[in-house]
C-alpha positions as CSV (number, residue, x, y, z in Angstrom):
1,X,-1.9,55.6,-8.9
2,X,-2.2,52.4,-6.7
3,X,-4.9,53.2,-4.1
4,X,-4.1,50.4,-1.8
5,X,-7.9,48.5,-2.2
6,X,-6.5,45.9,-4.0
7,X,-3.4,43.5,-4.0
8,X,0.0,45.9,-5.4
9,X,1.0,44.1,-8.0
10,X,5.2,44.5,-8.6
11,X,6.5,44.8,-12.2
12,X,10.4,43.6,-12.1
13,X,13.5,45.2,-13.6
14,X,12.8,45.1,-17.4
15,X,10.2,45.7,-20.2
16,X,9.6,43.4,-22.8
17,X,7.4,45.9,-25.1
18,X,8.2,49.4,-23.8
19,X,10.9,51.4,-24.8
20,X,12.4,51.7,-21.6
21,X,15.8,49.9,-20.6
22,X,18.3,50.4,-18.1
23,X,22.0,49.6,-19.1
24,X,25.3,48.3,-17.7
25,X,29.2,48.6,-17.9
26,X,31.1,45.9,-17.7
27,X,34.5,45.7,-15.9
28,X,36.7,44.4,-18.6
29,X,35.9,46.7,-21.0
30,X,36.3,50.0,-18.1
31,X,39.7,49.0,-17.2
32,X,40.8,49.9,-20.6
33,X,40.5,53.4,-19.9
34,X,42.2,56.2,-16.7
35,X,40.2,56.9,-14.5
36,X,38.7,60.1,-15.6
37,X,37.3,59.0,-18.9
38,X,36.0,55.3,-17.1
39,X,33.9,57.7,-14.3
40,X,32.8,59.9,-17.4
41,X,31.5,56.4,-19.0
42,X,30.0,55.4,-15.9
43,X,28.2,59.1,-15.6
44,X,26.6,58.5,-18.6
45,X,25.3,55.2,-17.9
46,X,24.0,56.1,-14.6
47,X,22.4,59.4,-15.8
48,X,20.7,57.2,-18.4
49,X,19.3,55.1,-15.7
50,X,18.0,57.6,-13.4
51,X,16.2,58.9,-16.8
52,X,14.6,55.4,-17.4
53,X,13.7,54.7,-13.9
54,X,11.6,58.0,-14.2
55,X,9.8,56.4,-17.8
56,X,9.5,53.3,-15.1
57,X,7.5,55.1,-12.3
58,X,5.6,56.9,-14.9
59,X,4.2,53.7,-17.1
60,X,3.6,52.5,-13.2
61,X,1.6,54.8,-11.9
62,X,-0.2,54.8,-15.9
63,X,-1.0,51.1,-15.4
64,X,-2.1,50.9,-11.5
65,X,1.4,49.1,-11.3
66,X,2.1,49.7,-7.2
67,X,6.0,48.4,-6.8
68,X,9.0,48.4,-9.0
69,X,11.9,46.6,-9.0
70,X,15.1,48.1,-9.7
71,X,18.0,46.3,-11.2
72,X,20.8,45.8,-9.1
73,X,23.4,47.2,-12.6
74,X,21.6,51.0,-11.7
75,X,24.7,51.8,-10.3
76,X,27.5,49.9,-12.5
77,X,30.4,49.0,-10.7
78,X,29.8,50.4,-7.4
79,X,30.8,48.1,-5.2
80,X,33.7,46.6,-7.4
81,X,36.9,46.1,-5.5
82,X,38.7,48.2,-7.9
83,X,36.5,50.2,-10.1
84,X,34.1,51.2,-7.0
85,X,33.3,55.2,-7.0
86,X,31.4,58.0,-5.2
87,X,28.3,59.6,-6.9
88,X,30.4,62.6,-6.3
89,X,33.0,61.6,-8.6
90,X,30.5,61.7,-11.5
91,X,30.9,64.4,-13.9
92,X,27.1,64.5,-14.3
93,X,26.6,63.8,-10.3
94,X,24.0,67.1,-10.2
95,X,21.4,66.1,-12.9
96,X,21.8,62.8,-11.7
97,X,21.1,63.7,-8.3
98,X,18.2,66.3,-9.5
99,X,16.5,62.6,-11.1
100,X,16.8,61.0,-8.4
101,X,15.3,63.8,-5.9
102,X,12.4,63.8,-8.8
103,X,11.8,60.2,-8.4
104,X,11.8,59.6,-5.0
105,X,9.1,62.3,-4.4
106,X,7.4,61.1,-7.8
107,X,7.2,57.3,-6.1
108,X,6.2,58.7,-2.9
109,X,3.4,61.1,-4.1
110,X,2.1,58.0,-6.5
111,X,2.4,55.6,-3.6
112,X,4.8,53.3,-5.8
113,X,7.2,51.2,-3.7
114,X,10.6,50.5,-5.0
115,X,12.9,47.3,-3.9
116,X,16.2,45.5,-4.7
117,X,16.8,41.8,-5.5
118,X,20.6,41.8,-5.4
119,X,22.1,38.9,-7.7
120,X,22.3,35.4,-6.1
121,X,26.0,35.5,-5.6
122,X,25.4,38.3,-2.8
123,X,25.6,35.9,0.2
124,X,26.2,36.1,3.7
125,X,26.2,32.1,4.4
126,X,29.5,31.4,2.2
127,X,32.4,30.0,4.5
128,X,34.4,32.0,2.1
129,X,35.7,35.6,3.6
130,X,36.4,37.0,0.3
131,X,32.7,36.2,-0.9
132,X,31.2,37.8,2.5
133,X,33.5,40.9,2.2
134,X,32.2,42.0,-1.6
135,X,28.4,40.7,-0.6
136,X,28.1,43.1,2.4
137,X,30.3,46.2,-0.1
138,X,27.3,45.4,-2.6
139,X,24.5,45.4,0.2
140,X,25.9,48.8,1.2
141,X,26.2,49.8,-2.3
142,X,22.3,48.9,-2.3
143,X,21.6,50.7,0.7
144,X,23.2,53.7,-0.4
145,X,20.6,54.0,-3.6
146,X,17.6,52.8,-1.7
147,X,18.3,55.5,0.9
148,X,18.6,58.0,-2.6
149,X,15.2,56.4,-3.8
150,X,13.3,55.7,-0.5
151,X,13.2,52.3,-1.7
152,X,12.3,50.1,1.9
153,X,13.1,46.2,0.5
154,X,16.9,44.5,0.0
155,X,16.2,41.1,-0.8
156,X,18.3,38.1,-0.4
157,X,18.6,34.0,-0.6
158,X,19.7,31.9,2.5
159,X,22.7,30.9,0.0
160,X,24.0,27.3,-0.3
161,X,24.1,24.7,2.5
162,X,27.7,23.7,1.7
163,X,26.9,20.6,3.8
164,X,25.8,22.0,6.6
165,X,22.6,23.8,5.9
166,X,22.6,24.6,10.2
167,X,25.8,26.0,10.1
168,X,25.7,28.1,7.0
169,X,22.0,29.8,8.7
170,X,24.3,31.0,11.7
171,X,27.2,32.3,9.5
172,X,24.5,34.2,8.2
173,X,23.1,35.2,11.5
174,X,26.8,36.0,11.9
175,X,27.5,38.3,9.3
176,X,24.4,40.1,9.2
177,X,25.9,42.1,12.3
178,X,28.3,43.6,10.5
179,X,25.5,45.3,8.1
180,X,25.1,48.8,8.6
181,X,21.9,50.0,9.8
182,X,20.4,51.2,6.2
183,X,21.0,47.6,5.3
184,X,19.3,46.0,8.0
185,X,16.4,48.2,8.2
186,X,15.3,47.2,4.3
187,X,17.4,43.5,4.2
188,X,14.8,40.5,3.7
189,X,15.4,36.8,2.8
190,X,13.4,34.5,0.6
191,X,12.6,30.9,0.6
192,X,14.2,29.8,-2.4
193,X,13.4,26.2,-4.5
194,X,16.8,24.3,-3.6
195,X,18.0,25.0,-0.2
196,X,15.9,27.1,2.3
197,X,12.4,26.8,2.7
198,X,10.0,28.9,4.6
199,X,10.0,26.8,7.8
200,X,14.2,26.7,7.7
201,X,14.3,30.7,7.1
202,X,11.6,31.5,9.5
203,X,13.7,30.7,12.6
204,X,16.5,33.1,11.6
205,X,14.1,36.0,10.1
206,X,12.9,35.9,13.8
207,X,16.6,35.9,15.6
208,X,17.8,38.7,13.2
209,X,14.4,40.7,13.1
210,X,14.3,40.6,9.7
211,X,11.0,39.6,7.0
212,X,10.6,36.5,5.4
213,X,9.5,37.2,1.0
214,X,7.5,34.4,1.0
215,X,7.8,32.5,-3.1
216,X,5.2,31.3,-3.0
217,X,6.6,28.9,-6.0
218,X,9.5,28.1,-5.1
219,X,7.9,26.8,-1.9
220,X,5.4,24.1,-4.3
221,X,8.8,23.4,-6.0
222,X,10.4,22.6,-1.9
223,X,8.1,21.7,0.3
224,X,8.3,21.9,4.1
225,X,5.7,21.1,6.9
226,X,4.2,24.0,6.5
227,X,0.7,24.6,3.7
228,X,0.5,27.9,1.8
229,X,-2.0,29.2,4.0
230,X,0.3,28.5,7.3
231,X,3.7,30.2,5.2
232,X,1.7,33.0,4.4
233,X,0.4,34.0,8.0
234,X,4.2,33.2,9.3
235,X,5.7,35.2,6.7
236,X,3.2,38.3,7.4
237,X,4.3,38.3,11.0
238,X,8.0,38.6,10.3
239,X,6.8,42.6,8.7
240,X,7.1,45.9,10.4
241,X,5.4,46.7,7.3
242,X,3.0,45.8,4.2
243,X,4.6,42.0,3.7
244,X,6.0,41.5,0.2
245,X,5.6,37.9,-1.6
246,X,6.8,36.5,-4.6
247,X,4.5,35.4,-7.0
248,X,5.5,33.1,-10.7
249,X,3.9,30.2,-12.7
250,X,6.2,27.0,-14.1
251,X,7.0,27.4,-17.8
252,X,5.7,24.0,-18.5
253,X,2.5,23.7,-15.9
254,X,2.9,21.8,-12.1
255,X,2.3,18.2,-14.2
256,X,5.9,19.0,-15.9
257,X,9.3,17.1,-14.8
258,X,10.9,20.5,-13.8
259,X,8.1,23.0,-12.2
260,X,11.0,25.5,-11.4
261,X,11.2,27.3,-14.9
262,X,9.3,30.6,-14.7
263,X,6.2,31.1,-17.3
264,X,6.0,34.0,-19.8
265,X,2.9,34.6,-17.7
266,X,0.5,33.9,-14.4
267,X,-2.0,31.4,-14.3
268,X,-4.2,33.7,-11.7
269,X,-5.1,30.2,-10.2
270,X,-1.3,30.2,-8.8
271,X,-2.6,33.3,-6.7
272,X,-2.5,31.7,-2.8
273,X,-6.7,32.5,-1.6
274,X,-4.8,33.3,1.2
275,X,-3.5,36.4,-0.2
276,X,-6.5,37.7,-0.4
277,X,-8.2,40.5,1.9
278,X,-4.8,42.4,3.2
279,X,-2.5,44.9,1.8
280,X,0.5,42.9,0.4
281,X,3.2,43.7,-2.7
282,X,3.2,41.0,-5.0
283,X,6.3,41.1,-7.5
284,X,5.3,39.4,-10.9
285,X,8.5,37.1,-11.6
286,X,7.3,36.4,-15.4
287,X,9.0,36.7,-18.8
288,X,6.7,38.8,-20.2
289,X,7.2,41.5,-17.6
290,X,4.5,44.4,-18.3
291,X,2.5,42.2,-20.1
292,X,2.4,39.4,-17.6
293,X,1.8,42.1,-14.8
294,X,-1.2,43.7,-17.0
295,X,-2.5,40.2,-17.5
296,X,-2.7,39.6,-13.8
297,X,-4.3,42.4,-13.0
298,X,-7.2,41.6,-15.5
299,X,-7.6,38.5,-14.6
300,X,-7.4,39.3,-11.1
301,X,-9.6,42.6,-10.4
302,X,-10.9,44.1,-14.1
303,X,-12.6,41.1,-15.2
304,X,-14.0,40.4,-11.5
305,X,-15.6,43.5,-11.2
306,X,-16.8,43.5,-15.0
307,X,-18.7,40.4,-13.9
């Protein structure tokens, strides 16, 4: 169980050893069937999930992992404009339901916290309506599980600039009224290595009340006015709550041409000193998932205190 002495370190999604996996359906293959056998499909998938995000929480709380990251796909098809469903509708809706009951208390009791990282084409700065319509259906779609789960983060990009990097930031501003309350009470943005950097997001996570996930790589990979130390105490004002950053290494080392390709692994000297000494959720955005997050920890608290 994650006691909360140390840094919570955040395992994302997948495995890459474990023999736990979440799966997906994909629209074109669904539409082949009526509707009854495509939400029987759909049932089975989901119930699947719900089983593996139980093996999930369980290998966390084995490994002192304290967050978990759930794919976005744990609900296939949700929020599609033609294929969307209720839970209800699921033939297998009550064991379904019965998981989810047992993992929300099981990630309460073990002090695990759960989030959302919705894909990057969930925007709310496109100056495209149809965009902004399915983004907020799948941030409601999200809402609706994390409510389920008792998971407390929704995290988002600023999006593109399309030109106008000022203008975009208000359409966002913009559309984030029309979120329901669930959404805006878990919605957070991160600084992202393209567009938005801390010091651009900062201003509108203050208008709309809303944290900054400060990556801390992608802000080496963009750079603003601002040093790590200063992002870091900027970004932990914008929380209600413990802050939660974004921590990753560049596949080929800072030296390399590109520095935005993530490592298999964390070089624990990429760990910002200034995250030290406060409670703060650290997701591990590395290719070797459990192994990177085990790694970290190691290098991080086990072989410190075997010193």
């Amino acid at each position: 169980m994650y006691n909360g002495r140390h840094m919570r370190l955040g395992l994302c999604c997948t495995f890459r050893e474990e023999q736990i996996s979440f799966k997906s359906r994909q629209a074109t293959y669904l539409k082949k069937f009526p509707e009854k056998e495509r939400l029987s499909l759909i049932s089975t998938t989901v119930l699947h999930n719900a089983t593996a995000l139980m093996q999930a929480l369980e290998f966390c709380e084995e490994n002192s992992i304290g967050s978990f990251r759930i794919n976005s796909k744990f609900l296939p098809l949700k929020a599609h404009p033609e294929l969307g469903y209720r839970l209800e509708e699921l033939p297998d809706i009550l064991l379904i339901s019965e998981l989810l009951d047992t993992a929300r208390l099981f990630r309460h009791t073990r002090n695990i916290r759960l989030t959302f990282h919705p894909d990057q084409f969930i925007l709310l700065s496109s100056p495209r309506d149809d965009v902004t319509e399915s983004s907020i259906a799948d941030l409601e779609y999200h809402a609706e599980l994390a409510e389920l789960l008792g998971a407390d983060v929704i995290t988002i990009h600023g999006g593109g600039a399309y030109g106008d990097p000022v203008s975009s930031l208000a359409r966002l501003e913009k559309n984030a009224d029309r979120l329901s309350q669930s959404v805006r009470e878990r919605i957070t943005l991160e600084n992202d290595d393209r567009v938005y950097t801390p010091e651009q997001l900062l201003s509108t996570c203050s208008k709309l009340s809303i944290p900054l996930v400060y990556d801390v790589h992608h802000h080496r990979c963009l750079k603003d006015s601002l040093s790590i130390d200063e992002a870091t105490a900027a970004a932990r004002t914008t929380w209600d709550r413990e802050p939660l950053f974004h921590l990753s290494s560049p596949k080929d080392g800072w030296a390399a041409r590109d520095t935005k390709k993530h490592h298999d692994y964390i070089d624990a000297g990429d760990v910002p000193a200034a995250w030290q000494g406060f409670e703060v959720t650290v997701e591990v955005e590395a290719k070797a998932k459990e192994l990177a997050v085990r790694q970290l920890r190691y290098d991080l608290i086990e072989k410190r205190n075997a010193a």
